[in-house]
N, C-alpha and C positions, 0 to 999 in steps of 0.2 A: 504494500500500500504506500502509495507517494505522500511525502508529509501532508502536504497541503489538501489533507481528509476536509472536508465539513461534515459535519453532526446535522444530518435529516433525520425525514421515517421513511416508512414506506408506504405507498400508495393504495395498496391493495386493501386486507381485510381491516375489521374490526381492532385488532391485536395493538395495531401503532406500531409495529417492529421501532426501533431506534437504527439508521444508518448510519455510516463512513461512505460518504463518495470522494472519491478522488479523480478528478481529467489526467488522463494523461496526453502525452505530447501527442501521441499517433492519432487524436482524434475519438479514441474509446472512452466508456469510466469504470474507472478497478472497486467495486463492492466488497464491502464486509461490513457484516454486525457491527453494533455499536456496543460494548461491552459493558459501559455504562447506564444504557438507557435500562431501566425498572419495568421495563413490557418484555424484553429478551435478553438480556445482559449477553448480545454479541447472537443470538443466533437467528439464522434465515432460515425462510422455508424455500422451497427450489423457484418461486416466483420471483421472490424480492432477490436472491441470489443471481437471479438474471437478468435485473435492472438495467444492468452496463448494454446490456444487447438492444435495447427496448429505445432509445435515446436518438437513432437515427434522424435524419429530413426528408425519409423518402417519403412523400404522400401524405406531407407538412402541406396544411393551410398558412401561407407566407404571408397575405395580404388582406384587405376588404375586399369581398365584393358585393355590387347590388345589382341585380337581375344579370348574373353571369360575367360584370363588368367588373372591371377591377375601379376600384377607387383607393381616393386618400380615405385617412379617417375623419377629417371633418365631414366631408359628403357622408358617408356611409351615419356615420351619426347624428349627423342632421337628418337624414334621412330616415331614421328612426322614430328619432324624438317629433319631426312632423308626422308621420302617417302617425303616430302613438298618440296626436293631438288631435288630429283628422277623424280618427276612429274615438275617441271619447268624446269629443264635440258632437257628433253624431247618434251613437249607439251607448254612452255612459260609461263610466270605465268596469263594468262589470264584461266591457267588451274588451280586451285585453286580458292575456294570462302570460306565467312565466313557470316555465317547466326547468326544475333544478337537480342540482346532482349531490350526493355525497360524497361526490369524487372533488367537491368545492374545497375552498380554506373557510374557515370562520369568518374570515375579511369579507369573503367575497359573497358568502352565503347573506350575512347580515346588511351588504348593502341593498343586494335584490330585496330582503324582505323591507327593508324601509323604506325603497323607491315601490316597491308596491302597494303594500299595507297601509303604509304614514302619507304619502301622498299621488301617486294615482289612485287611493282609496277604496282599493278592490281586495278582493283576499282571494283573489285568484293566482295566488304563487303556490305548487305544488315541488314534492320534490321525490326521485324515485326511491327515497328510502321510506316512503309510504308505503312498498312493495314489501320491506322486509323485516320493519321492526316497529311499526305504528300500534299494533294492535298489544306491542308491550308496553308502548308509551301509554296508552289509554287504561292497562291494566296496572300500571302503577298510577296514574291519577286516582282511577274509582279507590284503590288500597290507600295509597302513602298521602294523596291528596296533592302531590307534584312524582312528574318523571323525574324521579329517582332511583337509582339504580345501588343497592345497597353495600355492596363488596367490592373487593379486589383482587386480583388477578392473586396473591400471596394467599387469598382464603381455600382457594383453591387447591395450593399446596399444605395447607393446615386441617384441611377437612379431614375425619374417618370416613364418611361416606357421601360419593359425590354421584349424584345422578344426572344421567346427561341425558335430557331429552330430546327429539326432534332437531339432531345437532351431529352431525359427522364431521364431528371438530378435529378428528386426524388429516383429512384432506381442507376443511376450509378455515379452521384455525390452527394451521400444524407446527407453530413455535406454541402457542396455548399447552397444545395437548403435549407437547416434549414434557412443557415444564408440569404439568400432573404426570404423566408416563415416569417422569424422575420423581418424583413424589412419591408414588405407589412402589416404585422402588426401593428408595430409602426407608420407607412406612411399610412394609409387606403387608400390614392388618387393616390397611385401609381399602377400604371395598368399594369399586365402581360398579353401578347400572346403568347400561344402557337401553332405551326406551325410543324404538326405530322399527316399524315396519321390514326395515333391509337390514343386512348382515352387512353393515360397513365395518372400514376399513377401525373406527373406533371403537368396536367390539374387540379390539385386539389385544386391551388390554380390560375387559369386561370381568369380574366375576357372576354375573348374570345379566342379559342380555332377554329383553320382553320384546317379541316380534309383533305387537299386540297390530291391530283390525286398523287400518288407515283411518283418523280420522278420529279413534275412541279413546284418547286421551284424557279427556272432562273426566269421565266415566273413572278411568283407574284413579283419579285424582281424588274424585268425588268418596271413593270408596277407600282409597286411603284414610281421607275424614273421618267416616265412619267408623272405621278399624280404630283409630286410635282414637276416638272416643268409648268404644267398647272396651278397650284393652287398656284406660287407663294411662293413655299419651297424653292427654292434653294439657297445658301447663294453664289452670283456671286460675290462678292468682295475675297469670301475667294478662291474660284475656280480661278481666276484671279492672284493671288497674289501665291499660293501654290499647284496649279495644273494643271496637262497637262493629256489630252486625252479623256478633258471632252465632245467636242464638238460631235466626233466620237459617244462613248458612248451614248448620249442623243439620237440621231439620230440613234441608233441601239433599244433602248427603245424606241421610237416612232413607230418604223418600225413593231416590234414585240411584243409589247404589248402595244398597245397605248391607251387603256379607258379600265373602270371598267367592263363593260361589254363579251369584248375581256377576259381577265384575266379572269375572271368567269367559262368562256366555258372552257378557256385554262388548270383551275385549279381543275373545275369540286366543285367549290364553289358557296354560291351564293351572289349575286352581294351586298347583304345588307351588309357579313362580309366581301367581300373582303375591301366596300370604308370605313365601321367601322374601320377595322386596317389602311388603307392609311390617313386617319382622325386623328386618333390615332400617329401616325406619325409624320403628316405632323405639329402637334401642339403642341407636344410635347418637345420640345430643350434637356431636359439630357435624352437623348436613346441609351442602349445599345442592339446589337443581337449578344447574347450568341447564337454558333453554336458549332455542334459535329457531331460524326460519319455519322445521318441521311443526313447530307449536302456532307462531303469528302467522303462518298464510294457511288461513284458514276465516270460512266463515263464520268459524265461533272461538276464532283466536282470542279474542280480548277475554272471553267466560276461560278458554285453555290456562290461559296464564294466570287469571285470575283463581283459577281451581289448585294448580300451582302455589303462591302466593299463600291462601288459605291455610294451606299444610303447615307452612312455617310457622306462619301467626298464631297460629294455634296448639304451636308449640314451643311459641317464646323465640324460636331459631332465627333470629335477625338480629343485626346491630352487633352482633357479637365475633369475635374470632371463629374461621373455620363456619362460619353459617350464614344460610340465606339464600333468599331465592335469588338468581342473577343469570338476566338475559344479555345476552352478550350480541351484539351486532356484525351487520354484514360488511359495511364500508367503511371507509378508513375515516371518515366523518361524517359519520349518520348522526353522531353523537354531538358534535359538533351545531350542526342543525337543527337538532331538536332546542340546544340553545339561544337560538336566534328567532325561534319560530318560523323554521322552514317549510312546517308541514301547515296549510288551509284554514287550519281552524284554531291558532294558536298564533300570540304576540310575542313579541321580541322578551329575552328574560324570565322564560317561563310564567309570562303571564298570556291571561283569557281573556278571549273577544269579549265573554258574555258574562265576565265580571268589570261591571261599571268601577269600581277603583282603580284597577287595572288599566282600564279605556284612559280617564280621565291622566291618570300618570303619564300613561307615555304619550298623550298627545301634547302634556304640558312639556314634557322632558326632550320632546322631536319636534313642537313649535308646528305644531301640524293640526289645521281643524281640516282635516282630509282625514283623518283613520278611520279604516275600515270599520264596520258596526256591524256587519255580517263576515262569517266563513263562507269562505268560495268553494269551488268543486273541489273534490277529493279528485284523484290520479283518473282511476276510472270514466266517472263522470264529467270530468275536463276534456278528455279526448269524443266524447260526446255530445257533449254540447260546442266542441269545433265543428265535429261532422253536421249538427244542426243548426249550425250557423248563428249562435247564438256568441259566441266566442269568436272575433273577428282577426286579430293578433294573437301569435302565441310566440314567446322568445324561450327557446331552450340551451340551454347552457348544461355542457359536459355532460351529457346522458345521451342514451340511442335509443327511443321508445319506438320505433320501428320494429326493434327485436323484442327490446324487454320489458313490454307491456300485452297486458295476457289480452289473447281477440289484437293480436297483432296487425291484424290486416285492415280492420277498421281504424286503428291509427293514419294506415297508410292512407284511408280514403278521407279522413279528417282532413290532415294535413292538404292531400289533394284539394281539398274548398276551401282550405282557410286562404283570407286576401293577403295576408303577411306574414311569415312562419320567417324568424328570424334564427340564424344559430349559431352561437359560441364554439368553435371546434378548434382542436390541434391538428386535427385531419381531415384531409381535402373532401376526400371521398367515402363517404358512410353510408347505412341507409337510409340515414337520415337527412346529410344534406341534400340530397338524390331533388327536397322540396322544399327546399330553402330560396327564399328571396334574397336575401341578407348573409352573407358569410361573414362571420366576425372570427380572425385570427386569435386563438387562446394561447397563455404561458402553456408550457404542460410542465410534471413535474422534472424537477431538477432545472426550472426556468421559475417559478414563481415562489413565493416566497409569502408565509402565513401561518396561523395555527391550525391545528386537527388536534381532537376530541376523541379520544377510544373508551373500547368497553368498560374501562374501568372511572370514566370519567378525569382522566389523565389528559392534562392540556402539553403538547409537542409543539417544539417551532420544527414546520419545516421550511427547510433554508433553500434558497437558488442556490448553482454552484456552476448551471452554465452560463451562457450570455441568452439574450431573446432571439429568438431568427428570427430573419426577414423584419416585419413589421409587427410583428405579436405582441398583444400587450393585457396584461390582468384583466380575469375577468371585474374585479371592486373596481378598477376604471372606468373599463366602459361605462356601468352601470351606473357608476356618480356622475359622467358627462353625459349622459340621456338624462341623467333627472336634473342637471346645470341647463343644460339645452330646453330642458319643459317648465321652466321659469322658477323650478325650484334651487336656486345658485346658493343662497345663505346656508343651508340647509346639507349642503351636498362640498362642502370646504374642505375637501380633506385631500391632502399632497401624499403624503405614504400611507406605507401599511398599517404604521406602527398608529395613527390617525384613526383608523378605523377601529385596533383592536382597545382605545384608550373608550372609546365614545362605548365599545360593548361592553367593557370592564364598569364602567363610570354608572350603566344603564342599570348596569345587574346589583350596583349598590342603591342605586337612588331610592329613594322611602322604601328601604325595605326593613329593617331595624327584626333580621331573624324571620321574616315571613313568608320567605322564598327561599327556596333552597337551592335555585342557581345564585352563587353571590363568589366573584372573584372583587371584591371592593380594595382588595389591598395591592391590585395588578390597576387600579386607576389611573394611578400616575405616572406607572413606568413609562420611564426615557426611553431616549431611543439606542443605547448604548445598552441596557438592563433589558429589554426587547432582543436585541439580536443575541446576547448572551442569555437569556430564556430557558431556564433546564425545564424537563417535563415534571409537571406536577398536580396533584389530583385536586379539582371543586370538593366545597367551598375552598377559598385562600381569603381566608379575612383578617384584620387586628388581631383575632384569637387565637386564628387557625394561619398562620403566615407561611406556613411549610407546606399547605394542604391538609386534606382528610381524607383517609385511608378509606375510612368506615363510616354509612351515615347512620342513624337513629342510634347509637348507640345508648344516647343519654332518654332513649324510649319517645322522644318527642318527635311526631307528624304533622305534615301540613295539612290538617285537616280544620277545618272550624273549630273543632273540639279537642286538637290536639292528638286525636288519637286515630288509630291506624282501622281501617273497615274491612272486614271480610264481607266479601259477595257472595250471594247463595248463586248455586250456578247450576244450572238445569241443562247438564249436558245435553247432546244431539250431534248425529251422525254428517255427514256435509249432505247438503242440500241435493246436490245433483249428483243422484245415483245410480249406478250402472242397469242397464235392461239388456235386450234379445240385440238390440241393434248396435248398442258402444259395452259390451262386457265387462270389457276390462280400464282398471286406474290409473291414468298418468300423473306421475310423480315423475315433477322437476326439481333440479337441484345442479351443483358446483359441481366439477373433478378435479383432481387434486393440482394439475399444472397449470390450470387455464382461470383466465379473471372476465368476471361481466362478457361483454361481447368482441374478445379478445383483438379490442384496439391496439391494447398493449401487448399484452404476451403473446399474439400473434406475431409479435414481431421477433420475437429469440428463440431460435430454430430447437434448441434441447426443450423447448415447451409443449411444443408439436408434436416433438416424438412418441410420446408414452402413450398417448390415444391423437389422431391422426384425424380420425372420420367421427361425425355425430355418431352419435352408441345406441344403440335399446335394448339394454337390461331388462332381460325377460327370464323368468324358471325354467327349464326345461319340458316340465309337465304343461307349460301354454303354450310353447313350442312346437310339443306333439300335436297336441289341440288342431293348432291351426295350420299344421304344415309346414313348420319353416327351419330352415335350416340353421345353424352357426355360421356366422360372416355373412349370412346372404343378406342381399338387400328386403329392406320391408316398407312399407307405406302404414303409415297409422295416420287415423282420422277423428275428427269431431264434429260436432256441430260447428262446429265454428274454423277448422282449418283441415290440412292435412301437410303431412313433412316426410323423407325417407329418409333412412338411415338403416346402420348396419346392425344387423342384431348380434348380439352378445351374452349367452347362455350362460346362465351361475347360479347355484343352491341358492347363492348370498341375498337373490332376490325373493321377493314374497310370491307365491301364486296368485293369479288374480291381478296381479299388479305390474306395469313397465316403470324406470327410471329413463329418464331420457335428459343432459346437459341441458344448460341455457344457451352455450356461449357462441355457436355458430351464427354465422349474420349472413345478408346475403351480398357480401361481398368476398365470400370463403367458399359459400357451400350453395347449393343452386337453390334446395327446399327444406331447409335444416334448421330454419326460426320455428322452436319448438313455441313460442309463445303464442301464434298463430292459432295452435289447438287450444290452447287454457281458457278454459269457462269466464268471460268479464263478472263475476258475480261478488260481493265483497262481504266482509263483517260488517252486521249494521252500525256498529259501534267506531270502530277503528278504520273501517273503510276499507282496510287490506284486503287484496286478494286469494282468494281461493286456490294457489300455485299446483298442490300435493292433490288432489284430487277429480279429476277430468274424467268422465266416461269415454272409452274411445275405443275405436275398434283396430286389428292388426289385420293384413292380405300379404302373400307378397308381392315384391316388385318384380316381373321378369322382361327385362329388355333381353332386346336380340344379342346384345353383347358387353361383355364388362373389362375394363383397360385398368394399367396404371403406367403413367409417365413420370418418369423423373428427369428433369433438365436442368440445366446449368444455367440456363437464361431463363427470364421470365414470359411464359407462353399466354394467349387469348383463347382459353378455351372454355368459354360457357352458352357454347349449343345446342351441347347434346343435355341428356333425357335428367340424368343425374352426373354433378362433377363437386368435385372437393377440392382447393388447392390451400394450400398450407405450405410455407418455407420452413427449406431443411438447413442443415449444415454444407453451404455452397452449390447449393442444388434448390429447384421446386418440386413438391409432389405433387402430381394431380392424380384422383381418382376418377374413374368417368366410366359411364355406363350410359348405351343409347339403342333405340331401335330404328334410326336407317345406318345401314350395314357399311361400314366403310370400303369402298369395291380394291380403293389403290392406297392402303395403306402407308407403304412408301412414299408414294408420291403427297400425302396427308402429313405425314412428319417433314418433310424436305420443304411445301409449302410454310411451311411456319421457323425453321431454322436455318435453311440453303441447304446449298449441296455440297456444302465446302465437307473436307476430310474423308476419313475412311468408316464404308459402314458394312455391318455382317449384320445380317440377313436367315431367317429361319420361318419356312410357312408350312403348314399340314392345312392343304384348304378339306382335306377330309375331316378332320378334324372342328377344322373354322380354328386353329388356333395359327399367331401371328406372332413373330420378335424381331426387334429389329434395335442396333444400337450403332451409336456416331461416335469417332475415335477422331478428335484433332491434336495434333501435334504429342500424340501419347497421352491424351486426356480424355476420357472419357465425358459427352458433352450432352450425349441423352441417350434413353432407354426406353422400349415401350413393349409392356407384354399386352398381347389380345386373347380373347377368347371369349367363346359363347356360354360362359358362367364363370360365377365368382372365385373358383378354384385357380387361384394364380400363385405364384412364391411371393416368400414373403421381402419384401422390403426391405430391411433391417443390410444385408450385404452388401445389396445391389446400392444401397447410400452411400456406404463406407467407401464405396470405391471412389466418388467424388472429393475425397479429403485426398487422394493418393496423384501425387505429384507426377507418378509416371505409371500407366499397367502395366505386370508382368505380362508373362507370357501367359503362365497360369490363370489370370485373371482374365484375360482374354479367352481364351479357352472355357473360362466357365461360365464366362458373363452371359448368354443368351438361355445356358438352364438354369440359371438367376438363387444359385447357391455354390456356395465355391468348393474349390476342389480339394483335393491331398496339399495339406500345409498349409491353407490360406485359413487364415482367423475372421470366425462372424461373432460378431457381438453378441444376435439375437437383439431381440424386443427388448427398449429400452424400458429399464426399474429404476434407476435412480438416477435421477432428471440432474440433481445437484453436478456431478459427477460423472456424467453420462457414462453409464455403467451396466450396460447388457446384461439379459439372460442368460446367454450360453456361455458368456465370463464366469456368470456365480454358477453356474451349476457344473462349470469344469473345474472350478474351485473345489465347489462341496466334492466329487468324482475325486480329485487328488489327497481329500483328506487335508488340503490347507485352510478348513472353513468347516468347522462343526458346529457352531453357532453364529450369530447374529453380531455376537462383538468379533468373534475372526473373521466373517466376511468385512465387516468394516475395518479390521486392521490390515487384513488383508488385499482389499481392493478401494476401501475408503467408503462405500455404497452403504448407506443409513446413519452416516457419520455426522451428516447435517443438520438439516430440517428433521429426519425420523417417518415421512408419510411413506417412505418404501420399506419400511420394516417389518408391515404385515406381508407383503410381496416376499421380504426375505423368508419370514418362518416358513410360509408356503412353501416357498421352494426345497428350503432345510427338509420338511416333512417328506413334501413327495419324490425326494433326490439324494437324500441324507442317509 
């Protein structure tokens, strides 16, 4: 690592990683942990580890443009802020919206919501972590009386028993789960459950593991309740002294899940693990349940978490060491946002539209008789009322809701009517600018410079460290000179960063004297010198608390009117839209371990692409049989609302009855692989959140007339055919491609698109229909392409390697067109650990030699699980079946 490190984070999850970036001369940046920062003290998962790749300007938005033209920035923003005047002159500013990301800074989050909130006077500012963690924000209001999030990442490590539900925190928070995985460790008697429909990858380190009924969550919750009021759990002194609404609640748990057996049926478990965990529980004292997306998308997410929630309360397990419930988030500043009032129905500071105190404060404290007096659309409903033109402008900033918004394709027909669709991007081409009037050039990270907000309520600077390209410039600017430009100038004064984070420090004190629980007041007046040196520290930061706070309610106090903390009675129920004769079977979407959102980013560093290549659908075997379908082959799944293909992928680890299928393909990757396209638009009535985990859908398969794969050295045009996938490799591109008109001149098909320059060898069985053909310039191999009339092709993995190789042997030659190598050539195999790019047929000639009988010799041995930790379950596996 070159001195000249800066101290960032990382971009991706909830976690906050803390980095080291360092430029070097050649134009790269050299990565490593921050070994300091209190989220990972130095370790990466294989995403943030391949940061350095990610940083490139290929297919960089440089400049403004408006209607395809390039402009300066004053046009471009003047042209904003008129049509922005043009259309509320007219239609009111209920005609305007602004679509945000948690991929923002606090800076930049907090300016959108005061240019819209405080004075274009709408509450039509949404943002996409309404997708992922609203329905926990909503279930700690009804509980704690503020989003508050009670623990820390260290309780985690102090717990005896930590239950992790509706959360495959091995792959989407895998510095998280290292540091429990070391926990459990050091503590052998401390007992994890896992509560997941699927056999993931964080079963790995399970003592029991409940595969319960998609969707029946409430239900085991609810019967938890009951259990340990029967059994003599309950802590009624604490309940008595610090909580209201217990009575109700108990008695809704009775009613609806009242014995081990009831739950059982209800959960479609069976009766031994359900009373093991309520056992587990019930005798347990430091217990936390870590929950995530599998709990809030859902349409009775806010009752989920709040059935969650109840457990604790009602047994004292909050506020204290090692306990508590604690929802952990998806984005690297969801948390962040929720401080600002990012999401529709909520004000800046954790204060409420539809409390008049609240109102009256910040419109005194923002000099604004413009604030909002209603909540505007939730996510959902915003894309809806663009398509019914009720919504005339909408500005989105750092998100793709082309992909990642469920009923994906009514976005797309939104956006097609809206008269002004404005968009913040670091990249040219998405699917979302595809409907853009307005290109507005964004910092991206390691260009911009701000706070982020993680699961722990842990505030990080992250730091610039490169320069701006081209013309780029923060997103908190723009958005202060459109509300300077709309004649709000006094209002909108702020020259840096450190400007905007002083006004949200200042806001989160003003009259609040202890009655809010976002309050950094003692961060009011940092300099700008005390700003850029910023170490990560946890809300509140007040006079009292100047270092942070670890742990909230300790001292038993809520924001509640009364002080005290509510239990909700919660009348579980199954998700709404349930399977029949026509859509059978579940879609459950979710993360893989190497890929982020709709891999803007980590599409771009080739070892990310390796470990899964094509969109997936995780299907059991026994629905396999069902419907006819093979392993690898292609499939087509459908809904009421879309249809997508993708490659099936057979594994116990899945439920019957049930598909898993990624988010993150877009359609600038993959031809029909927006999985969001199928998902139900239906939400929680409460939290608004989406319905993600539970889609009726039906499976067929795909059979074109023929199935390909190309790998080339240069990058090819091929999105004609029927099905295609391109993804960049290590100095090479992959396409996958599948179509039904039959390619007559195969040859002459490759040479069109690359020349004819160099040497090529040639291989055809037209009896067959099978086709090879590969191109040799200057002793480099420059492309490859297998054909055939089904998915049976070799595998990938060798035929790459040879792209890294300076000159082919002769050998290599020779083997290249049966596309596995020959006597003495080395194949990786299918890449495991992404850190290290570290093959399968590496570890398992390992384990074969007796130099790797376990999981700590393959990593000393080849370095593979030494990192991050998410290939470790890959390793036992293979240990098991090779060992």
């Amino acid at each position: 690592m070159a001195q000249h490190a800066t101290q960032t984070t990382c971009p991706y999850c909830g976690v906050g990683c803390g980095i080291l970036a360092a430029p070097q001369a050649d134009g790269t940046v050299a990565i490593k942990g921050d070994p300091g920062h209190p989220a990972n003290f130095g370790r990466l998962c294989s995403k943030g580890s391949a940061l350095g790749e990610t940083v490139g300007l290929d297919n960089r938005l440089l400049y403004p443009q408006v209607n395809g033209k390039r402009v300066d920035w004053d046009n471009a923003l003047d042209h904003v802020s008129d049509r922005f005047k043009q259309i509320i002159d007219q239609y009111g500013s209920d005609a305007v919206a602004f679509y945000v990301s948690g991929q923002l800074l606090t800076e930049d989050y907090y300016m959108a919501n005061k240019l819209m909130k405080g004075f274009i006077g709408s509450g039509n500012i949404e943002t996409n972590s309404r997708l992922c963690m609203s329905s926990a924000v909503a279930a700690h209001k009804r509980a704690f009386g503020s989003d508050s999030v009670p623990c820390s990442y260290e309780d985690l490590e102090q717990t005896d028993l930590l239950v992790i539900v509706g959360s495959n925190t091995a792959w989407c928070h895998p510095v998280l789960f290292q540091r429990i995985t070391q926990a459990k460790q050091n503590r052998p008697n401390m007992k994890v459950v896992v509560i997941d429909p699927r056999k993931t990858a964080t079963c790995d380190i399970a003592d029991l593991h409940l595969p319960l009924r998609p969707g029946a969550d409430a239900f085991l919750f609810n019967g938890l309740l009951s259990y340990l009021k029967q059994h003599d759990g309950i802590d009624w002194h604490y309940l008595e002294q610090h909580v209201e609404g217990f009575a109700l609640s108990l008695d809704s748990a009775a009613k609806t899940a009242a014995n081990i057996p009831q739950v059982a049926r209800q959960t479609e478990l069976s009766e031994e693990d359900v009373a093991r965990f309520y056992q587990l529980f019930a005798s347990t004292e430091k217990t936390i349940s870590l929950f995530s997306q599998g709990i809030n998308q859902s349409t009775s997410g806010t009752d989920k978490c709040n059935a969650i929630i109840n457990c604790h309360l009602a047994t004292g397990r909050i506020g204290k060491q090692g306990m508590g419930p604690f929802s952990i988030t998806g984005q690297p500043n969801a948390m962040g946002g929720r401080e600002v009032g990012g999401l529709c129905n909520q004000l800046a500071a954790h204060m409420e539209i539809d409390n008049p105190q609240h109102y009256n404060r910040l419109s005194r404290f923002w000099d604004t008789n413009c604030l909002t007096q209603t909540a505007g659309h939730k996510t959902i409903e915003m894309f809806q009322a663009i398509e019914r033109g009720e919504i005339k402008a909408v500005w989105i900033i750092a998100t793709n809701p082309v992909v990642s918004i469920p009923d994906a394709d009514q976005v797309k027909r939104a956006l097609e009517k809206c008269e002004l669709v404005i968009v913040s991007e670091i990249e040219k081409q998405t699917d979302c600018t595809e409907f853009a009037d307005v290109l507005l050039p964004a910092l991206g990270w390691g260009e911009k410079d701000g706070t982020v907000t993680n699961s722990e309520r842990r505030i990080s600077h992250q730091r610039a460290f490169l320069p701006a390209p081209g013309e780029a410039r923060a997103d908190w600017w723009m958005l202060k000179e459109v509300g300077k430009r709309m004649g709000f100038v006094k209002q909108f004064q702020f020259e840096t960063t450190v400007d905007v984070f002083r006004e949200h420090a200042r806001l989160s004190a003003f009259e609040n004297q202890g009655q809010r629980d976002f309050d950094i007041s003692a961060l009011a007046n940092i300099t700008e010198l005390q700003y850029a040196a910023l170490q990560p520290i946890q809300w509140p930061v007040t006079d009292n608390a100047p270092q942070g706070t670890a742990r909230m309610f300790a001292d038993n106090h809520f924001y509640t009117a009364s002080g005290k903390a509510r239990m909700i009675a919660v009348d579980p129920r199954y998700p709404q839209n349930e399977v029949d004769d026509i859509y059978p079977l579940v879609l459950n979407t979710g993360r893989i371990r190497d890929q982020w959102h709709t891999m803007t980013r980590t599409g771009r560093a080739p070892r990310l692409n390796a470990h899964i290549s094509e969109p997936l659908i995780d299907m059991h075997p026994v629905d396999a049989g069902h419907w006819q379908l093979q392993n690898k082959a292609l499939v087509q799944v459908e809904s009421k609302w879309g249809r997508m293909i993708g490659r099936v992928n057979l594994t116990p680890n899945q439920r019957p009855g049930s598909l898993f299928i990624p988010i993150h393909w877009n359609g600038q990757v993959a031809s029909q692989a927006r999985v969001d396209t199928l998902v139900a638009p239906i939400t929680d009535p409460i939290s608004g959140q989406p319905e993600s985990k539970h889609t009726p859908v039906n499976v067929r398969p795909f059979l074109p007339r023929w199935h390909a794969f190309i790998l080339s050295r240069q990058s090819l045009n091929l999105t004609e055919t029927a099905y295609w996938v391109n993804v960049k490799g290590q100095q090479f591109w992959r396409y996958e491609l599948a179509g039904n008109n039959w390619i007559e001149k195969p040859l002459q098909w490759v040479q069109s698109m690359i020349g004819q320059q160099g040497e090529w060898l040639e291989f055809s069985d037209q009896r067959t229909g099978r086709y090879r053909v590969a191109n040799i310039v200057d002793n480099q191999l420059q492309i490859v392409m297998f054909l055939g009339p089904d998915h049976h092709l070799p595998e990938r993995g060798w035929l790459s390697q040879l792209f890294s190789e300076e000159k082919l042997d002769a050998s290599a030659r020779q083997s290249l067109l049966a596309g596995r190598p020959g006597p003495g050539q080395q194949d990786k195999g299918k890449l495991v650990c992404a850190c290290f790019a570290v093959g399968e047929t590496t570890i398992k000639e390992a384990i074969h030699k007796g130099e790797a009988k376990s999981v700590d010799e393959i990593g000393r041995c080849l370095k593979a699980g030494t990192n991050c930790g998410s290939c470790i379950p890959e390793l036992k596996q293979l240990l098991t079946d090779y060992g």
